[in-house]
PLY file of the C-alpha trace (Angstrom):
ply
format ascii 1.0
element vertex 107
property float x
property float y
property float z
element edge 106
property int vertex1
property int vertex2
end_header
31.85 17.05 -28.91
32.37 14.02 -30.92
29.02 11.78 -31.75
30.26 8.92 -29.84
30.69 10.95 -26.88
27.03 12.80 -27.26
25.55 9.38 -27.64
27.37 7.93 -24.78
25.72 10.66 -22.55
22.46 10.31 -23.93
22.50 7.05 -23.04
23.89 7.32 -19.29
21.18 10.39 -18.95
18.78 7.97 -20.15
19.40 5.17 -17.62
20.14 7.54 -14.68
16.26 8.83 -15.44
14.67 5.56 -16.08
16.56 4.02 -12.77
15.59 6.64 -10.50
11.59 6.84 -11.83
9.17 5.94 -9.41
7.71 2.42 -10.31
4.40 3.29 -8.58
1.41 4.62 -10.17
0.55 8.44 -8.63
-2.19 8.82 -7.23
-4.43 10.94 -7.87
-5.17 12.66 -3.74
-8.20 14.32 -5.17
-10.30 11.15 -5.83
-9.34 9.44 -2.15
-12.04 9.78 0.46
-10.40 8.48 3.17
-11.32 6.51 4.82
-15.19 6.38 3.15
-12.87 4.39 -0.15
-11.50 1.70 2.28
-14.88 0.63 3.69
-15.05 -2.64 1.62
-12.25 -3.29 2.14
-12.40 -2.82 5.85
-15.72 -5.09 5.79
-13.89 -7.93 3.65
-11.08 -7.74 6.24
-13.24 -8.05 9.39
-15.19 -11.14 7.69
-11.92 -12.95 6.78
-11.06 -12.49 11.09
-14.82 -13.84 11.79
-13.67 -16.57 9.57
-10.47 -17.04 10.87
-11.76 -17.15 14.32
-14.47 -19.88 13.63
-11.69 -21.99 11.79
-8.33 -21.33 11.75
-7.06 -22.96 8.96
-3.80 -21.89 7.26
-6.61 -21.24 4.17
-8.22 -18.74 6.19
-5.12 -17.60 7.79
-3.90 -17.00 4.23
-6.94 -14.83 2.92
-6.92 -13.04 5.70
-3.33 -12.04 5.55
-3.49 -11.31 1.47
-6.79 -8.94 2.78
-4.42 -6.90 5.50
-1.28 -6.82 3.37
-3.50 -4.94 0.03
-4.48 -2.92 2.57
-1.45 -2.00 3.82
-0.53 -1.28 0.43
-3.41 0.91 -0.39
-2.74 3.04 3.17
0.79 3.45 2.21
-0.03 4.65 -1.53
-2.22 7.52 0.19
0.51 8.11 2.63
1.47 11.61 1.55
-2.86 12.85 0.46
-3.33 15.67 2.95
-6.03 14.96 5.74
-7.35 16.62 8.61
-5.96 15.97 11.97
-8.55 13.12 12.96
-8.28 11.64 9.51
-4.01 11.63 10.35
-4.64 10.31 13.85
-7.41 7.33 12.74
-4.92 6.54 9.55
-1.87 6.30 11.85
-3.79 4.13 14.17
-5.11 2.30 11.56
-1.70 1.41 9.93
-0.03 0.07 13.27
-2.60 -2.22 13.65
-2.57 -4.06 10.49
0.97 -4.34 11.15
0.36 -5.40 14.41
-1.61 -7.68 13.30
-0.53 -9.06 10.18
2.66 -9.92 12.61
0.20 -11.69 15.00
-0.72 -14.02 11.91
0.96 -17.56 11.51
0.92 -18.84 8.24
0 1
1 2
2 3
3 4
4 5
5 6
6 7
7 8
8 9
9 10
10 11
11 12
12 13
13 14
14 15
15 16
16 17
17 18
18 19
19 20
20 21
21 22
22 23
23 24
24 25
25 26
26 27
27 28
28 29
29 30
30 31
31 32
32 33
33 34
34 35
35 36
36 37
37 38
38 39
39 40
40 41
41 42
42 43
43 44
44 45
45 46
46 47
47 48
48 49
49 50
50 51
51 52
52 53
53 54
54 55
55 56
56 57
57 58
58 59
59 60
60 61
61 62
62 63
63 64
64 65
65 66
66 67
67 68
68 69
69 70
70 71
71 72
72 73
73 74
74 75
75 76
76 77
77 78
78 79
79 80
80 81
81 82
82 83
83 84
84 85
85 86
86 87
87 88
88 89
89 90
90 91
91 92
92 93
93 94
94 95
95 96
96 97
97 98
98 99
99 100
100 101
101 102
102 103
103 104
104 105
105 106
């Protein structure tokens, strides 16, 4: 095999690999207590609806939106941790309705 040719597949192996990599981080499923690690986040969420409720503004509308999209985010990164039935059920649950209601938002 001539050099050119070796170095031609070197470099389609090399872009094949680095297109198909995984742009995410892993994560690590043995440091997640779910859902004990999302409590904050869960609190920061249900003050941005208290606020949102007492004034709607598109601000608050906003900040409450960025709050239920990260933790959309941080549900889906844990998506494939292993959990115990009730821990499936109450993450399921929990996922639809930040969907539901990040589609119920307006601004």
């Amino acid at each position: 095999m001539s050099l050119m040719k070796f170095s031609f597949l070197v470099c389609l192996f090399s872009v094949v690999f680095i297109s198909c990599s995984d742009d995410e981080p892993e994560v690590n499923c043995d440091n997640i207590d779910y859902p004990a690690d999302f409590v904050d986040t869960e609190d920061a969420i249900a003050q941005a609806q208290v606020n949102h409720l007492l004034d709607s503004s598109n601000e608050n509308c906003k900040i409450l939106k960025d709050l239920i999209v990260e933790y959309i985010d941080m549900l889906e990164a844990i998506e494939n941790c292993e959990r115990t039935p009730f821990e499936d059920s109450d993450y399921d649950v929990t996922l639809t309705n930040l969907r539901s209601d990040l589609e119920g938002l307006s601004c």
